[in-house]
LUMDOLO-877172 format. One line per field, with one value per residue (C-alpha): residue in one letter; residue number from 1; x, y, z. Coordinates in Angstrom, 2 decimals. Layout:
code [A	...] $
pos [NUM	...] $
X [X	...] $
Y [Y	...] $
Z [Z	...] $
// end
This chain:
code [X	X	X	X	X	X	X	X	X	X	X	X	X	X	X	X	X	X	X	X	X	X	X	X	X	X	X	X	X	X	X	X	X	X	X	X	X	X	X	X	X	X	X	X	X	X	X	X	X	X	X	X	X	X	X	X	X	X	X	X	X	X	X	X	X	X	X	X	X	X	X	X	X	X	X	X	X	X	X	X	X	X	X	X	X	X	X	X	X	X	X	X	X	X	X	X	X	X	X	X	X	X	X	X	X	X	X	X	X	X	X	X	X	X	X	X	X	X	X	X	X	X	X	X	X	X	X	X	X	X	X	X	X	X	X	X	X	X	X	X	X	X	X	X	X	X	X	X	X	X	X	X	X	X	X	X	X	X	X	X	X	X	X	X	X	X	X	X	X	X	X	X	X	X	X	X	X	X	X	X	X	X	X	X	X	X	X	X	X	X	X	X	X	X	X	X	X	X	X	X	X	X	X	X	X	X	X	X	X	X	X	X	X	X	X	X	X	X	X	X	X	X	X	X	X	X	X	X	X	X	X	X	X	X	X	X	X	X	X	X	X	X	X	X	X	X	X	X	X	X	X	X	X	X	X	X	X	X	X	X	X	X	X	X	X	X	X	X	X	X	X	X	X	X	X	X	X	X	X	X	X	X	X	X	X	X	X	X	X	X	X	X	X	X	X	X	X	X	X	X	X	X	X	X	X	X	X	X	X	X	X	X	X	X	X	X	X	X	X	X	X	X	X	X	X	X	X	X	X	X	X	X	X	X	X	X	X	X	X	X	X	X	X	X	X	X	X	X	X	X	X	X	X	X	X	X	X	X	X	X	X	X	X	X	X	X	X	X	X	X	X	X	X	X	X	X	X	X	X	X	X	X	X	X	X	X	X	X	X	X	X	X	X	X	X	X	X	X	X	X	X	X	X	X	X	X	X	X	X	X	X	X	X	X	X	X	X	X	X	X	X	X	X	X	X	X	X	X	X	X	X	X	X	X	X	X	X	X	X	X	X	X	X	X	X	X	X	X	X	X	X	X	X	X	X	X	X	X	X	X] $
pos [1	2	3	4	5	6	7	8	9	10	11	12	13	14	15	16	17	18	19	20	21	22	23	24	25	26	27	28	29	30	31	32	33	34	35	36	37	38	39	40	41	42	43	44	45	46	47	48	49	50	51	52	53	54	55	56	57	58	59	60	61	62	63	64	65	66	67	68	69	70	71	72	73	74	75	76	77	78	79	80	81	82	83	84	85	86	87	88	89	90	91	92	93	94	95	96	97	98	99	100	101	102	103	104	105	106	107	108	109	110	111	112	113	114	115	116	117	118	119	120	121	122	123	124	125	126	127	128	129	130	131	132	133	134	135	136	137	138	139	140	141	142	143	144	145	146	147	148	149	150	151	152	153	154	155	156	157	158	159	160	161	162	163	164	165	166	167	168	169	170	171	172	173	174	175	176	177	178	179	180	181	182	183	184	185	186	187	188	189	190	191	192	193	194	195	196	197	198	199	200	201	202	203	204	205	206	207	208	209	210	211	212	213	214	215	216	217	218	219	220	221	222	223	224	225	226	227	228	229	230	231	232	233	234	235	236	237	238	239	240	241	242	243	244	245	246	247	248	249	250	251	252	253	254	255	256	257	258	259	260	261	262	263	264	265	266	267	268	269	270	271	272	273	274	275	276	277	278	279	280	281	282	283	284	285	286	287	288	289	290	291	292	293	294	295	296	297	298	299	300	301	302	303	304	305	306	307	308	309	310	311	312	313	314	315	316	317	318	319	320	321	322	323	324	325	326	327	328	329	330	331	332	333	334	335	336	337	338	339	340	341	342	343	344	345	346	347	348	349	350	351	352	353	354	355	356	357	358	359	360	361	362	363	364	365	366	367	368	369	370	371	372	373	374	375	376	377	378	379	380	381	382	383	384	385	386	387	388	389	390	391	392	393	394	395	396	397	398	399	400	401	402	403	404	405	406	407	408	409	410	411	412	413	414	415	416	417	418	419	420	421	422	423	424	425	426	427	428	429	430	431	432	433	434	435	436	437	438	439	440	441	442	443	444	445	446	447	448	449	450	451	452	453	454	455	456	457	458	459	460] $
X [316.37	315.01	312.45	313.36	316.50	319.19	318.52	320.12	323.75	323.14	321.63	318.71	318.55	318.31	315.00	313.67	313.63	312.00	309.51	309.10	308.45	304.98	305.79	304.78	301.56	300.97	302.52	298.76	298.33	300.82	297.85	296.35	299.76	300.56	296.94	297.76	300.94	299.63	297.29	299.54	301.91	299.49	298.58	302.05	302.27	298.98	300.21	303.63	305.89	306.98	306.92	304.59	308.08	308.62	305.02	305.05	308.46	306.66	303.65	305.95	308.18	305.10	303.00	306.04	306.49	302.88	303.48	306.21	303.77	300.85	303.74	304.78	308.29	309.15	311.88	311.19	314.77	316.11	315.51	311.62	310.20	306.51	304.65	305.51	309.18	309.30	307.17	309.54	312.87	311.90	310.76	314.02	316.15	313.81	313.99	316.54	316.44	312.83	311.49	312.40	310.08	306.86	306.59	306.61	304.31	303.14	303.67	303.48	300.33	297.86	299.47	298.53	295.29	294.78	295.98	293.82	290.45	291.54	291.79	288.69	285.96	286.90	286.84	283.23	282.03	283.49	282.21	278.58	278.72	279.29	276.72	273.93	275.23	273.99	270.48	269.86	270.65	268.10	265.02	265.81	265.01	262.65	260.61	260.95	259.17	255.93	253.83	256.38	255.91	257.80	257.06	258.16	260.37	260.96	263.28	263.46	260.17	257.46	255.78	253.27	253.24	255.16	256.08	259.68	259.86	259.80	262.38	264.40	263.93	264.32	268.00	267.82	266.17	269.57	271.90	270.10	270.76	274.63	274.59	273.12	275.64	278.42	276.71	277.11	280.13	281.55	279.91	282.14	285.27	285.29	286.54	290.38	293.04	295.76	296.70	296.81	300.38	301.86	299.06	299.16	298.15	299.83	301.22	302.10	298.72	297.66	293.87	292.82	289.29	290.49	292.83	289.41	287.84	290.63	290.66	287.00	286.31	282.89	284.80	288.06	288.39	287.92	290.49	294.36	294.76	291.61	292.85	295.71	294.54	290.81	290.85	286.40	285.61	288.13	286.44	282.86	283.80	285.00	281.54	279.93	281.90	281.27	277.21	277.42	279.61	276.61	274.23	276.10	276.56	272.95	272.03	274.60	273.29	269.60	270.78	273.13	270.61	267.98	270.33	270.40	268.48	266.69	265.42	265.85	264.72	267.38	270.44	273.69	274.62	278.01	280.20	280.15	280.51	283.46	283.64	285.17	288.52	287.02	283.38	282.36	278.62	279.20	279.11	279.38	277.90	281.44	281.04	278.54	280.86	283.23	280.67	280.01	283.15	284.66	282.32	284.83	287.76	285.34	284.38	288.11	289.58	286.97	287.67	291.47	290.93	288.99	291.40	294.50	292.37	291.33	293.29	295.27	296.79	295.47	297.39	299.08	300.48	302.82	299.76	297.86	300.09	297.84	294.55	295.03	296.01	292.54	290.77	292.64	291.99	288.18	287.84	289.19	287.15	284.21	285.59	285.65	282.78	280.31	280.26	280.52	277.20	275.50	276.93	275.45	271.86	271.69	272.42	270.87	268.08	264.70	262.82	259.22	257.36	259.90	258.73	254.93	255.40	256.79	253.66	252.04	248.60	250.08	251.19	247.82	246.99	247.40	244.94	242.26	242.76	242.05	238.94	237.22	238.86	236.49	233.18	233.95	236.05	238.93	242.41	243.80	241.06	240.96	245.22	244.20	241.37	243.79	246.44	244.14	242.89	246.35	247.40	243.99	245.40	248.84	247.61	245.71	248.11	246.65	246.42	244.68	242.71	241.34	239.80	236.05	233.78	232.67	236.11	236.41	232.70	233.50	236.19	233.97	230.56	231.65	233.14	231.29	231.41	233.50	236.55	237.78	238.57	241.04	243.19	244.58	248.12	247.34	244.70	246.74	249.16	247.31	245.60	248.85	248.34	249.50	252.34	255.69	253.86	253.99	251.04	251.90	250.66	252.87	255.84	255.33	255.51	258.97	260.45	258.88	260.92	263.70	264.51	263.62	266.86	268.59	268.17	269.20	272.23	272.97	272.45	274.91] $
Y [143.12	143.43	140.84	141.85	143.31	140.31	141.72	145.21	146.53	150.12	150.76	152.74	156.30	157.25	159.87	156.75	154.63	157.12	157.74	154.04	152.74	152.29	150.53	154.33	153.52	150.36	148.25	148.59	145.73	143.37	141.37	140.94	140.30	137.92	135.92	135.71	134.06	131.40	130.29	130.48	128.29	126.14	125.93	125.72	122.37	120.88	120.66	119.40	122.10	122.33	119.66	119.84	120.16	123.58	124.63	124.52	126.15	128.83	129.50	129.11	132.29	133.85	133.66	135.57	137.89	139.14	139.22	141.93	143.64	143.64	144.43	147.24	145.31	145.11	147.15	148.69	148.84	149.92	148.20	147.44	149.04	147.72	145.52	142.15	143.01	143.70	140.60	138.44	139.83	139.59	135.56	135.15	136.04	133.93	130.44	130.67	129.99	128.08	131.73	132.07	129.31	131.45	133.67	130.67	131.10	134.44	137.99	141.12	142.07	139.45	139.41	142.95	142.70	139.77	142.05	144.76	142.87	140.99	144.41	145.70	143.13	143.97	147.56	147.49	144.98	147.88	150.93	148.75	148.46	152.15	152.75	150.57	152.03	155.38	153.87	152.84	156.30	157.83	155.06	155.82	159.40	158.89	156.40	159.38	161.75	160.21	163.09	165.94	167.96	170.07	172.18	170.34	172.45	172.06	174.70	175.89	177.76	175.69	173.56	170.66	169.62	166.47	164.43	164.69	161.31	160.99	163.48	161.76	158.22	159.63	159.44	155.63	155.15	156.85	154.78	151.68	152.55	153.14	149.55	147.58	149.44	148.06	144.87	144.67	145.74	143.17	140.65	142.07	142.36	138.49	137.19	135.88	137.40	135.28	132.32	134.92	135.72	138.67	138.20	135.21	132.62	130.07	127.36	124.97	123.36	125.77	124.96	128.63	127.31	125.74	128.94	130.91	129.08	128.89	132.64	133.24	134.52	133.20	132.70	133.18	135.91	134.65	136.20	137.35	140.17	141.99	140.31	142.29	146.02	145.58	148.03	148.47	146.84	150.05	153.10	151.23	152.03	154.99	156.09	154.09	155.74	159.25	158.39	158.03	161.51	162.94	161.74	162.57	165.80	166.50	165.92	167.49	170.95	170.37	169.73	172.56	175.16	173.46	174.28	177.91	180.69	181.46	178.09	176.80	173.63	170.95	171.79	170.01	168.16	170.46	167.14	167.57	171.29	173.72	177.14	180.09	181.85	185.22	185.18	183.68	183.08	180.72	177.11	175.84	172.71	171.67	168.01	168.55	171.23	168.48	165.40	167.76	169.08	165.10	164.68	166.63	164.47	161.55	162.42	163.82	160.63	158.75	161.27	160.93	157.14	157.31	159.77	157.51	154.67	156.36	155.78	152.97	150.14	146.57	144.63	146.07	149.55	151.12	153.99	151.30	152.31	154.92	153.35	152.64	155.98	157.20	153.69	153.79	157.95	157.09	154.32	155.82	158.96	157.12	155.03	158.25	160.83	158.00	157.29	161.18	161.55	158.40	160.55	163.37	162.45	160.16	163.04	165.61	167.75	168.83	172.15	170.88	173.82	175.36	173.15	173.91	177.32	178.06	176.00	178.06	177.81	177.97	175.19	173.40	175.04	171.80	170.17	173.33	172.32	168.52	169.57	171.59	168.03	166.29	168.06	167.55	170.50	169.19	169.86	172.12	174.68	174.13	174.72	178.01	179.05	178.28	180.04	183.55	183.23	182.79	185.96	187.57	187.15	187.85	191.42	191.73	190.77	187.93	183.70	182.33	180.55	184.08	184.66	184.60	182.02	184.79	185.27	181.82	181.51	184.63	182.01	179.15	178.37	174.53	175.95	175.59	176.30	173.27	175.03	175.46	171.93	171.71	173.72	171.23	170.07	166.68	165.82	166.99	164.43	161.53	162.17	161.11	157.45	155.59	153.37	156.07	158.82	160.95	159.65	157.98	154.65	154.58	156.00	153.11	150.78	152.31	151.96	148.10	147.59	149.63	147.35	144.54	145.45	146.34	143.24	140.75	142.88	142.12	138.54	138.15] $
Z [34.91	31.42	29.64	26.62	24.95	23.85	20.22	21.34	21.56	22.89	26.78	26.67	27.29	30.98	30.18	27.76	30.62	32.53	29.90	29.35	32.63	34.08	37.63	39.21	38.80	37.97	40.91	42.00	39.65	41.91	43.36	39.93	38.50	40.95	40.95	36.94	37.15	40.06	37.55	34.38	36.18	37.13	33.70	32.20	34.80	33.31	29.68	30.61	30.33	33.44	36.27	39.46	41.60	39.83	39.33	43.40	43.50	41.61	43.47	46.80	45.91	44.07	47.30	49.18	46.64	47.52	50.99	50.63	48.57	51.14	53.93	51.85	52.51	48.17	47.03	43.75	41.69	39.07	35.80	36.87	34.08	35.17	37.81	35.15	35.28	39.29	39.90	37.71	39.03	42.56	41.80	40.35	43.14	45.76	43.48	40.73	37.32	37.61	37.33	33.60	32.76	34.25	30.86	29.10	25.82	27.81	26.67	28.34	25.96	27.67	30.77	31.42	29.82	32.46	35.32	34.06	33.61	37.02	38.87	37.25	38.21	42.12	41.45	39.66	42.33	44.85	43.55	43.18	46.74	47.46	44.96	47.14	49.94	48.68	47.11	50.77	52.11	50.00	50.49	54.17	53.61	51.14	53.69	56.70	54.27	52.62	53.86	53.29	50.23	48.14	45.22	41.99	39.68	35.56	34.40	38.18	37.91	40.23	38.18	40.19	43.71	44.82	47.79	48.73	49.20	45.43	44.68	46.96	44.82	41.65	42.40	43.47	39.98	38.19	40.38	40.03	36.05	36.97	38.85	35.97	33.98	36.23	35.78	32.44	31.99	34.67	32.26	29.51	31.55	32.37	29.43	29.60	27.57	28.78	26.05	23.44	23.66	21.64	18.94	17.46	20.01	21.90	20.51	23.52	23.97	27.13	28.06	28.04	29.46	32.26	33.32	32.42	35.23	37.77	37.16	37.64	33.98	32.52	28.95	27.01	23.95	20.72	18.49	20.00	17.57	18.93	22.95	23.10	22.34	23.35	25.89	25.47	28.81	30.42	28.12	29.10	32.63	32.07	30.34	33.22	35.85	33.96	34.28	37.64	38.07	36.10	38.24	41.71	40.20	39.47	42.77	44.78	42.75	43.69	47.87	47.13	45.80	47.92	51.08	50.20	52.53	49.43	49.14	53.00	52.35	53.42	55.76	55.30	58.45	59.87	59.41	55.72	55.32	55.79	56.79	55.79	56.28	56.45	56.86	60.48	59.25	56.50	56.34	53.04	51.04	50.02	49.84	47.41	45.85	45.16	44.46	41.14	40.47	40.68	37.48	35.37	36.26	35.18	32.11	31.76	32.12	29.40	27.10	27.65	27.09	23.63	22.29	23.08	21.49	18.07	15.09	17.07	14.14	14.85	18.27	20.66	21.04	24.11	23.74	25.59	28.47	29.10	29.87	33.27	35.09	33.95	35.19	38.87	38.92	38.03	41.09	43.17	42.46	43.00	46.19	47.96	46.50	47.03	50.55	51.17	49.26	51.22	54.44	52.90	52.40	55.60	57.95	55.37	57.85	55.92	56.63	56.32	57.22	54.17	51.76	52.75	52.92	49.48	47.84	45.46	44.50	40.50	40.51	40.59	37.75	35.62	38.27	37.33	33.78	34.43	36.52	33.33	31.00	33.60	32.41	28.77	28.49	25.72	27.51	24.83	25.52	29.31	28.97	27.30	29.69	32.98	31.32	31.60	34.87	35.85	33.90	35.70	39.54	38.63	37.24	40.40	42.69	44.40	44.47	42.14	44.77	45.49	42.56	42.62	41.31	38.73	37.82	37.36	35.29	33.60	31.24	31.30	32.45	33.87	36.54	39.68	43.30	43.77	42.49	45.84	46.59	44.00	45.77	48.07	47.93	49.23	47.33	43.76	44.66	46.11	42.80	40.73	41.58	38.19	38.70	39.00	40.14	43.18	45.14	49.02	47.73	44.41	45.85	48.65	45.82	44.37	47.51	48.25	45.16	45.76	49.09	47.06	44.63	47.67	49.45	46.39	46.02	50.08	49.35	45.93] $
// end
């Protein structure tokens, strides 16, 4: 069954059909298709073009038609070029010739653009849950480890002291960034394409607000040329989707270098490593592995996207074809890296006595620096000072915590007795008490607010 073609004398080529078709991929849409056409007939019925009698008829056969499809009971056949065509072929042969009066002042161009933004708001509102899913993995961590802490690293060389606890919610504070994201871009997504026909409108009096609210969108587009190739609310999740790879990706290479012997840190719990086929010792941070290689295929897939899109002439384009095998390859990316991560990091095992041990006392040499700012010292000359006592117990082999007081009065004469007590990892991070810092009592606060965010999402 074709929906178009009474202008042509010639069958199509066998390979054109083949190229042509989409219903490999997007039959996925069937549920979205379907939902579309319940309300469009609805619609149809409530401006008089079609009676109530056939409006039911309608949604009667429509409602089986997605029963076969959530049975797994439809037979795909040939001719169904795409998920419109199967949908509308199968109607036909439950209830007759009252099917032809469905695509009534409809066109393929904002019917899939329906479908699309239809199957798109439940994907963002899944991948949001994963995504909390995974913030409360970490503030579950991060809550177990308020005392632990870890050497802080910028441009992995040991740079300050921190608590773990804050590493850990650095990540909530990306994916709290990718959820408002998703947010917005929902907001974007729910406006209704259907009404706009081919391009031009619809000129039989449908109430597009009305189908906008049986539909659940908040409004309807504004203008039908831009309706029927606006495909921004698809490349924003892509970019969204992308962001969150990035951020995944980022962390799964500090647990994976943090899981190293070298490092010894964090151990991956055994259900989310592998082995290997010749060495019996190994076992492998190969979730993570993946988590960061998945980020390729994401960005992959928005890049695809915005090359299809450039240079595209105004309305619709068969091009557009190709949005949505990126858009289903990015879900369901994300449907199943995410709650491998959140696995990940709940069961994830930390090496205190690891962390501790690989504390160096250079890395309180910005606190040394702030003790000589404290006696009037200007920074910029206490940096410079620090910087050569450091340079003085590296040539000699030894901490700069064993340097003597001379050593230390030899570069400045502020420098007391009192020295010592700087070097304390505890006290250099309680110190760091401003709001976002590392100290127990501010990273208490990030996570009072991080269940706070968690606990409005539970209750939306």
């Amino acid at each position: 069954m074709k929906l178009w073609g009474g202008r042509f004398e010639k069958s199509t080529d066998e390979l054109m059909e083949q190229f042509n078709a989409s219903i490999g991929f997007d039959r996925r849409l069937y549920n979205a298709d379907i939902t579309g056409s319940v309300a469009y007939a609805k619609a149809l019925a409530y401006a008089g073009l079609i009676t109530e009698a056939e409006r039911d008829t309608l949604i009667d056969g429509l409602a089986q038609v997605r029963e076969e499809f959530a049975a797994g009971t439809f037979e795909i056949k040939a001719g169904d070029e795409d998920i419109h065509t199967a949908v509308e072929r199968r109607l036909h042969e439950i209830v007759g010739d009252v099917a032809g009066k469905l695509h009534t002042g409809r066109s393929r161009n904002d019917q899939v653009a329906t479908d699309v933004r239809l199957f798109l708001l439940d994907a963002i509102a899944e991948v949001n849950g994963h995504l909390r899913n995974l913030q409360a993995a970490i503030v579950a961590q991060a809550e177990s480890h308020l005392d632990t802490l870890m050497p802080g690293y910028t441009h992995l060389q040991q740079a300050q002291p921190v608590l773990l606890s804050h590493w850990l919610m650095s990540y909530f504070w990306m994916l709290q960034r990718d959820r408002e994201r998703l947010d917005g871009c929902a907001e974007r997504t729910a406006v209704l394409p259907l009404g706009a026909g081919a391009l031009a409108g619809n000129a039989l009096g449908l109430d597009r607000a009305r189908l906008a609210e049986e539909l659940g969108f908040r409004d309807v587009t504004p203008n039908s040329i831009d309706t029927v190739s606006d495909r921004d609310f698809i490349a924003e999740f892509l970019f969204s989707a992308s962001l969150i790879g990035v951020h995944i990706s980022r962390l799964a290479e500090d647990l994976v270098l943090f899981s190293t012997d070298e490092f010894g840190f964090v151990q991956v719990d055994e259900a989310y490593a592998t082995g290997s086929s010749l060495m019996p010792q190994k076992m492998n941070p190969d979730s993570l592995e993946l988590a960061r290689g998945k980020t390729g295929r994401l960005i992959g897939n928005l890049v695809g996207l915005l090359t299809t899109l450039k240079g595209l002439p105004s309305t619709y384009n068969k091009d557009l074809q190709e949005d949505k095998e990126p858009l289903f390859d990015s879900v369901d990316t994300l449907v199943i890296t995410l709650p491998v991560v959140a696995g990940v990091v709940r069961t994830l095992r930390v090496n205190k006595t690891r962390m501790a041990h690989d504390l160096s006392d250079a890395i309180l040499a910005t606190d040394l620096a702030d003790y000589l700012m404290r006696r009037g010292v200007p920074f910029r000359q206490a940096h410079g000072i620090i910087g050569r006592l450091v340079r003085k117990a590296n040539a000699s082999c030894i901490a700069l915590s064993q340097l003597a007081v001379k050593d230390f009065q030899a570069e400045h004469a502020a420098f007391d007795s009192d020295v010592y007590e700087v070097f304390d990892f505890v006290r250099s991070v309680e110190a760091k008490d401003a709001v976002g810092g590392t100290a127990p009592a501010a990273v208490k606060t990030q996570i009072a607010e991080a269940q706070a965010l968690l606990n409005a999402a539970s209750d939306d």
